[in-house]
N, C-alpha and C positions, 0 to 999 in steps of 0.2 A: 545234493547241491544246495537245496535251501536250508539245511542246518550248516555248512560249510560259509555260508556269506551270514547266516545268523551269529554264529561265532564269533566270525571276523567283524561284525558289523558292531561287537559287543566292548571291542579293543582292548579288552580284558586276558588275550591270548589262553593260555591253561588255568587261569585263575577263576576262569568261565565252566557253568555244571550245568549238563543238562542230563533232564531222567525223558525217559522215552514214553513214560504216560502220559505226561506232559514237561510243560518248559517251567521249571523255577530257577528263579535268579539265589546267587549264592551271595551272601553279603562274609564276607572276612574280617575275623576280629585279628588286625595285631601291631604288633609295635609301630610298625611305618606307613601304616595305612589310613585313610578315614576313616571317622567314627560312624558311619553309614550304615544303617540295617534298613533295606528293602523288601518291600515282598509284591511279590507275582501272586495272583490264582486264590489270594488268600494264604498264602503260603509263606511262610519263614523259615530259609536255610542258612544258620547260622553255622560258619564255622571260625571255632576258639582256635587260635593259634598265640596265644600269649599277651598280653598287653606292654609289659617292660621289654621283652626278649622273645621271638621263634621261638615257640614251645615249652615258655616257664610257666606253665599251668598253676 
Protein backbone atom coordinates (compact mmCIF):
# COMPACT_ATOMS: atom_id res chain seq x y z
CA UNK A 1 0.00 0.00 0.00
CA UNK A 2 2.74 2.36 0.72
CA UNK A 3 4.64 1.95 -2.63
CA UNK A 4 1.04 2.29 -4.34
CA UNK A 5 0.52 5.96 -2.86
CA UNK A 6 4.43 6.35 -3.24
CA UNK A 7 3.90 5.93 -6.94
CA UNK A 8 0.95 7.93 -7.14
CA UNK A 9 2.12 10.55 -4.97
CA UNK A 10 5.28 10.76 -7.70
CA UNK A 11 2.49 11.82 -10.81
CA UNK A 12 4.95 10.49 -12.89
CA UNK A 13 2.33 7.41 -13.66
CA UNK A 14 4.72 4.46 -15.55
CA UNK A 15 7.36 6.83 -16.03
CA UNK A 16 8.06 6.21 -12.32
CA UNK A 17 11.02 3.14 -11.30
CA UNK A 18 11.36 1.68 -8.50
CA UNK A 19 14.09 -1.20 -7.40
CA UNK A 20 13.26 -3.04 -4.29
CA UNK A 21 16.67 -2.52 -2.57
CA UNK A 22 15.86 0.71 -2.39
CA UNK A 23 13.97 3.77 -4.00
CA UNK A 24 15.83 5.55 -6.90
CA UNK A 25 14.24 8.21 -8.82
CA UNK A 26 14.54 7.68 -12.76
CA UNK A 27 15.25 10.95 -14.59
CA UNK A 28 14.31 10.58 -18.57
CA UNK A 29 16.14 11.93 -21.34
CA UNK A 30 14.05 12.75 -24.52
CA UNK A 31 12.53 14.82 -26.82
CA UNK A 32 9.48 16.29 -24.92
CA UNK A 33 10.53 16.28 -21.63
CA UNK A 34 12.78 18.29 -19.32
CA UNK A 35 16.08 18.54 -19.21
CA UNK A 36 16.14 17.28 -15.37
CA UNK A 37 18.57 14.74 -14.00
CA UNK A 38 17.93 13.94 -10.30
CA UNK A 39 19.16 11.70 -8.01
CA UNK A 40 18.08 9.88 -4.82
CA UNK A 41 20.58 7.78 -2.38
CA UNK A 42 23.48 9.06 -4.34
CA UNK A 43 22.13 7.47 -7.09
CA UNK A 44 21.63 8.40 -10.94
CA UNK A 45 19.21 6.60 -13.09
CA UNK A 46 19.31 7.93 -16.32
CA UNK A 47 17.36 6.69 -18.94
CA UNK A 48 18.43 7.75 -22.88
CA UNK A 49 15.46 7.72 -24.99
CA UNK A 50 16.48 10.17 -27.65
CA UNK A 51 16.80 13.86 -27.63
CA UNK A 52 15.40 14.94 -31.27
CA UNK A 53 12.87 11.87 -31.64
CA UNK A 54 11.74 8.51 -29.21
CA UNK A 55 14.60 6.41 -29.66
CA UNK A 56 17.02 8.26 -32.25
CA UNK A 57 19.95 7.26 -30.22
Amino acid sequence: MRIRMFMKGTGLGSSAVMEFIGAVFCSVDAHNLPRDISSSNNVIYLRLHGRTDWHAY
